[in-house]
Backbone as CSV, one residue per row, in Angstrom:
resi,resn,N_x,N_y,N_z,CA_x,CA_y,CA_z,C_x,C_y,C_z
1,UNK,0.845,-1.188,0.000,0.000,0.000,0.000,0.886,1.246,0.000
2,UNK,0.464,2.157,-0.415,1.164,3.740,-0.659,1.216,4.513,0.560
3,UNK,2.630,4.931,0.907,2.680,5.680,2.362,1.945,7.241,1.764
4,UNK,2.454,7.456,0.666,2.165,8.942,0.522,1.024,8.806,-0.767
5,UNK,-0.118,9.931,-0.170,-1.150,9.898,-1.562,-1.730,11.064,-1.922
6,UNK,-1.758,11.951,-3.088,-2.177,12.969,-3.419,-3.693,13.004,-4.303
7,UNK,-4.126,14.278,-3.791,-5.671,14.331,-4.188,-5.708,16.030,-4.712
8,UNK,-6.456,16.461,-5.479,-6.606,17.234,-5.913,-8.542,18.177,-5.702
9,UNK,-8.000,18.523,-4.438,-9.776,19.399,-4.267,-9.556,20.658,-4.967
10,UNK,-10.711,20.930,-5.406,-11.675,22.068,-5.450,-12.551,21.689,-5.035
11,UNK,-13.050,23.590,-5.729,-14.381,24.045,-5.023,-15.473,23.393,-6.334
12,UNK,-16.867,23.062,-5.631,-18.178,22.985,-7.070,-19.422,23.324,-6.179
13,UNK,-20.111,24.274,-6.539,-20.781,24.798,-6.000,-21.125,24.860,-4.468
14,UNK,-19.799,25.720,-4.005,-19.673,26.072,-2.598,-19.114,25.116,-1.859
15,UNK,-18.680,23.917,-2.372,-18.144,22.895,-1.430,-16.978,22.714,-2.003
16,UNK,-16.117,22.149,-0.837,-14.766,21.551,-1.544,-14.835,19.708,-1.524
17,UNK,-14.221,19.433,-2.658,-14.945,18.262,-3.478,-13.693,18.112,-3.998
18,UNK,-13.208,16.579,-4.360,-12.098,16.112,-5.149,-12.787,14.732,-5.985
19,UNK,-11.931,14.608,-6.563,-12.009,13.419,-7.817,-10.957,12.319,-7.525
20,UNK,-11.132,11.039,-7.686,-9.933,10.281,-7.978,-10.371,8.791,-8.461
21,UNK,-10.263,9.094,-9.875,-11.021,7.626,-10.802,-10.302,6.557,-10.441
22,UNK,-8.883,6.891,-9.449,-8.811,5.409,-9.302,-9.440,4.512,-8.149
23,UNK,-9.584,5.254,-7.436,-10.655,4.509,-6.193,-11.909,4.711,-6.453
24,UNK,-12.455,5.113,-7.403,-13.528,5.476,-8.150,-14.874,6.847,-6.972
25,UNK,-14.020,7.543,-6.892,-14.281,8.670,-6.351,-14.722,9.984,-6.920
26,UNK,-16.022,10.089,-7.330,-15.922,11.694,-8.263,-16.791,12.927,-7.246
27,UNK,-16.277,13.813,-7.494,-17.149,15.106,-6.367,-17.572,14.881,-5.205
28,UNK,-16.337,13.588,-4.586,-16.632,13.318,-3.080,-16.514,15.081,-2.130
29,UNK,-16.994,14.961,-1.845,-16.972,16.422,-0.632,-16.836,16.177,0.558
30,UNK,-15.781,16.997,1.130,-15.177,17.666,2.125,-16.486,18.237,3.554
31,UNK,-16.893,17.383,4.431,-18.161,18.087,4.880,-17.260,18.427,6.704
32,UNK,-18.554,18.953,7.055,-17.855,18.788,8.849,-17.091,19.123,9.610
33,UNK,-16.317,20.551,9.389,-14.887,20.483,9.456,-14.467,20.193,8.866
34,UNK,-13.607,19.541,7.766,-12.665,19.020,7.167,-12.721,20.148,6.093
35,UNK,-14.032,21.143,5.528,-14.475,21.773,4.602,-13.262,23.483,5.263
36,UNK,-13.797,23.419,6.903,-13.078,24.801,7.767,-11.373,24.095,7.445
37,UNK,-11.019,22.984,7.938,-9.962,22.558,8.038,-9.280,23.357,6.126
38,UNK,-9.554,22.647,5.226,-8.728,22.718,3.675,-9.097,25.048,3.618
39,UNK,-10.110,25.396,3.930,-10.077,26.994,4.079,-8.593,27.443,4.659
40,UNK,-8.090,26.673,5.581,-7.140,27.031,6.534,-5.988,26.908,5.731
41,UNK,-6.060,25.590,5.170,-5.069,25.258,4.741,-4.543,26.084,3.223
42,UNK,-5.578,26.363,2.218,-5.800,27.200,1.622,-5.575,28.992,1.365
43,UNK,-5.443,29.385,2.501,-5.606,30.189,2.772,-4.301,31.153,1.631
44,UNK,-3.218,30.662,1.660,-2.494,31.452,1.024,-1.824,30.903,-0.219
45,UNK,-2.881,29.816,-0.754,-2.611,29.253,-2.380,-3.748,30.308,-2.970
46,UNK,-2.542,30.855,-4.006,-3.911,31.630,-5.094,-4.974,30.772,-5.918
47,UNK,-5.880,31.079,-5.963,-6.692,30.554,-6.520,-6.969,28.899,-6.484
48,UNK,-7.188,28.982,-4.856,-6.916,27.590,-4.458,-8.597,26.908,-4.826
49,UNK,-9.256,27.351,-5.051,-10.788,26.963,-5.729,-11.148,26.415,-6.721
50,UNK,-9.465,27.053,-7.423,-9.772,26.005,-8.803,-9.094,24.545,-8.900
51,UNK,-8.364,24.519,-7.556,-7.985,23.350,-7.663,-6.342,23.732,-6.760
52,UNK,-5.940,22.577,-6.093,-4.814,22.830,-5.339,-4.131,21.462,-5.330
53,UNK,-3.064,21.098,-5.018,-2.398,19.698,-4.483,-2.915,19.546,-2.603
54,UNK,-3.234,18.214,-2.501,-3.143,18.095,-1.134,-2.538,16.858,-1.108
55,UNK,-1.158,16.670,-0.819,-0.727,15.366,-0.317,-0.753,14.898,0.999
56,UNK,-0.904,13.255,1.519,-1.388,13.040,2.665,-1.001,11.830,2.812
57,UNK,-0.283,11.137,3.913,0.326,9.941,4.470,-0.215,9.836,6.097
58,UNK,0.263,8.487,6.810,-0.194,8.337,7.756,1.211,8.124,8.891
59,UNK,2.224,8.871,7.518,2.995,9.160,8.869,4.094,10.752,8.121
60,UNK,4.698,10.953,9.124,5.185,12.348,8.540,6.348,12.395,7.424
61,UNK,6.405,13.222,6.577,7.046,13.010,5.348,7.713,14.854,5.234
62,UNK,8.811,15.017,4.625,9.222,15.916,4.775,8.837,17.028,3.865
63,UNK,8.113,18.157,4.680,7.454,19.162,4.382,6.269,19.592,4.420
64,UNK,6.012,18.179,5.127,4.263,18.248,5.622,3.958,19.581,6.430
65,UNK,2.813,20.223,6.487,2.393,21.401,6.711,1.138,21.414,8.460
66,UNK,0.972,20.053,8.009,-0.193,20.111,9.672,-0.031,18.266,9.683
67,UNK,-0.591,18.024,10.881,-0.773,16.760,11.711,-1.562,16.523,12.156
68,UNK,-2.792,15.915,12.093,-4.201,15.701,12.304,-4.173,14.104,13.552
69,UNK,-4.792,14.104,14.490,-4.773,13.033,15.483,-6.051,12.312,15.291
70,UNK,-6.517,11.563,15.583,-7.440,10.254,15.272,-8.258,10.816,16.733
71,UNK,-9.437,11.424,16.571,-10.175,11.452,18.027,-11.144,10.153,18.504
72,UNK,-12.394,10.251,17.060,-13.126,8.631,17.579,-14.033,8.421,16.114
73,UNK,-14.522,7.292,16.178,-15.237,7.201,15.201,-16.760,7.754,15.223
74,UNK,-17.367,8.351,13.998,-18.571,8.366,13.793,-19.277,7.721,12.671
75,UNK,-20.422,7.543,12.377,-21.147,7.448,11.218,-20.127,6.724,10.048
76,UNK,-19.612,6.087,10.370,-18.703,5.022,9.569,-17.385,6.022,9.021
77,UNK,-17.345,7.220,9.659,-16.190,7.749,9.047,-15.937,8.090,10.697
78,UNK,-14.286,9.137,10.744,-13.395,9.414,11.929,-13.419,10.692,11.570
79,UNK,-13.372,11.386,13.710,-13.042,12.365,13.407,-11.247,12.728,13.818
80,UNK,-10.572,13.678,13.339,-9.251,14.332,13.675,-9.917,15.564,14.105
81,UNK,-8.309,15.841,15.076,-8.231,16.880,15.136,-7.035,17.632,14.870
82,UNK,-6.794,19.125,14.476,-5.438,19.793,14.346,-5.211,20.770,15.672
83,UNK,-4.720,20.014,16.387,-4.597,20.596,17.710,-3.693,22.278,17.733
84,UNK,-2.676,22.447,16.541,-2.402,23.864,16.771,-3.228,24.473,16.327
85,UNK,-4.390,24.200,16.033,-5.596,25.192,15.338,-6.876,25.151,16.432
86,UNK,-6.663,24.301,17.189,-8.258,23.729,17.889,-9.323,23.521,16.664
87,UNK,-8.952,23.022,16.069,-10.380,22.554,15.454,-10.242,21.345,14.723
88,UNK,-11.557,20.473,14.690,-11.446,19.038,14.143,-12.185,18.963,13.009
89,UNK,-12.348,18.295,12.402,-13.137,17.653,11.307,-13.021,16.003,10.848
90,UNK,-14.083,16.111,10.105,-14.803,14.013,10.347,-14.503,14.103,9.035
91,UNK,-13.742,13.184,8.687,-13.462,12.147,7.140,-14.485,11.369,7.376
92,UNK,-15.016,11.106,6.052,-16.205,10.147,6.065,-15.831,9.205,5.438
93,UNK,-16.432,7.521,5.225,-15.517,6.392,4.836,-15.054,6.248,3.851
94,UNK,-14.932,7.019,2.724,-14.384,7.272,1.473,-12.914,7.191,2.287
95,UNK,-12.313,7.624,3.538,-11.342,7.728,3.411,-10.747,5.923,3.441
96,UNK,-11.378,5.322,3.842,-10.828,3.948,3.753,-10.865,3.530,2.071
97,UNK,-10.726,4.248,1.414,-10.299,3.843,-0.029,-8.923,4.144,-0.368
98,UNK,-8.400,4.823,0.692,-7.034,4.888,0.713,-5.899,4.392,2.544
99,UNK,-6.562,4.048,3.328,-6.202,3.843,4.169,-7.384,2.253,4.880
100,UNK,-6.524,1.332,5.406,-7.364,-0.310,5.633,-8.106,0.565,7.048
101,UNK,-7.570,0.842,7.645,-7.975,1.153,9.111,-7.456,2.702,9.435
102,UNK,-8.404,3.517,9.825,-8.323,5.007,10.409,-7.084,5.182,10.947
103,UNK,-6.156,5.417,10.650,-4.839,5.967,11.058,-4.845,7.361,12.330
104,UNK,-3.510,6.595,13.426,-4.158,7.525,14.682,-3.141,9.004,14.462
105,UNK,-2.640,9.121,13.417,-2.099,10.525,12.432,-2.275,10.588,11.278
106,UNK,-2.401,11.761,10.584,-2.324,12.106,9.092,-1.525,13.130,9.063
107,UNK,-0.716,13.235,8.176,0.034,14.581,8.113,-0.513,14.793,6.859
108,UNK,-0.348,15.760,6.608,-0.858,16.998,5.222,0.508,17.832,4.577
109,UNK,0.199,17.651,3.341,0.817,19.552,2.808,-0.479,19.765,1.532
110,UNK,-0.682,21.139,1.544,-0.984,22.128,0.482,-0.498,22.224,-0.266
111,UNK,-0.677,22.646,-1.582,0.468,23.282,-2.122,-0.161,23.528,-3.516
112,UNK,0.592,24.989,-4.584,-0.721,24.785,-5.656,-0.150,23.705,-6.753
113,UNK,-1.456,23.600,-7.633,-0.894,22.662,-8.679,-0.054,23.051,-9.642
């Protein structure tokens, strides 16, 4: 399995939403937090709406940008949290199309495409 995996969100009508035909994923969306969480992260890619890089592993890789902790499960998806931000958000089970079991870290980077 792949330590490191990149996804490509935008925005489609007001939500942030990514694609990835190989897990057969189209305009999955970002809900719950996770939507406040990528704003944050966003924040200083131009024109990060039309589309941005987000790479993401379940352990830290050099240049990762935040670190998300495993709080508990809900509704068949997990929530994290980014503790230097105080705020969490819930992956919903789409994320097990890239991970067997909820990982108790995620690290992140941004970055544009």
């Amino acid at each position: 399995m792949n330590s490191l995996f990149a996804i490509s969100p935008y925005k489609f009508e007001e939500f942030w939403v990514f694609d990835d035909s190989t897990v057969g994923l189209r305009q999955e969306p970002f809900v719950s937090g996770a939507d406040d969480i990528i704003e944050i992260l966003t924040a200083d890619i131009p024109d990060a709406a039309t589309g941005f890089k987000l790479v993401f592993s379940p352990q830290p890789f050099p240049g990762f940008t935040a670190r998300f902790d495993w709080n508990r499960p809900e509704h068949g998806g997990n929530w994290y949290s980014w503790a230097e931000r105080g705020i969490e958000g819930w992956l919903c089970p789409a994320m097990f199309k890239y991970f067997e079991t909820a990982p108790k870290e995620i690290y992140v980077k941004a970055s544009p495409k």
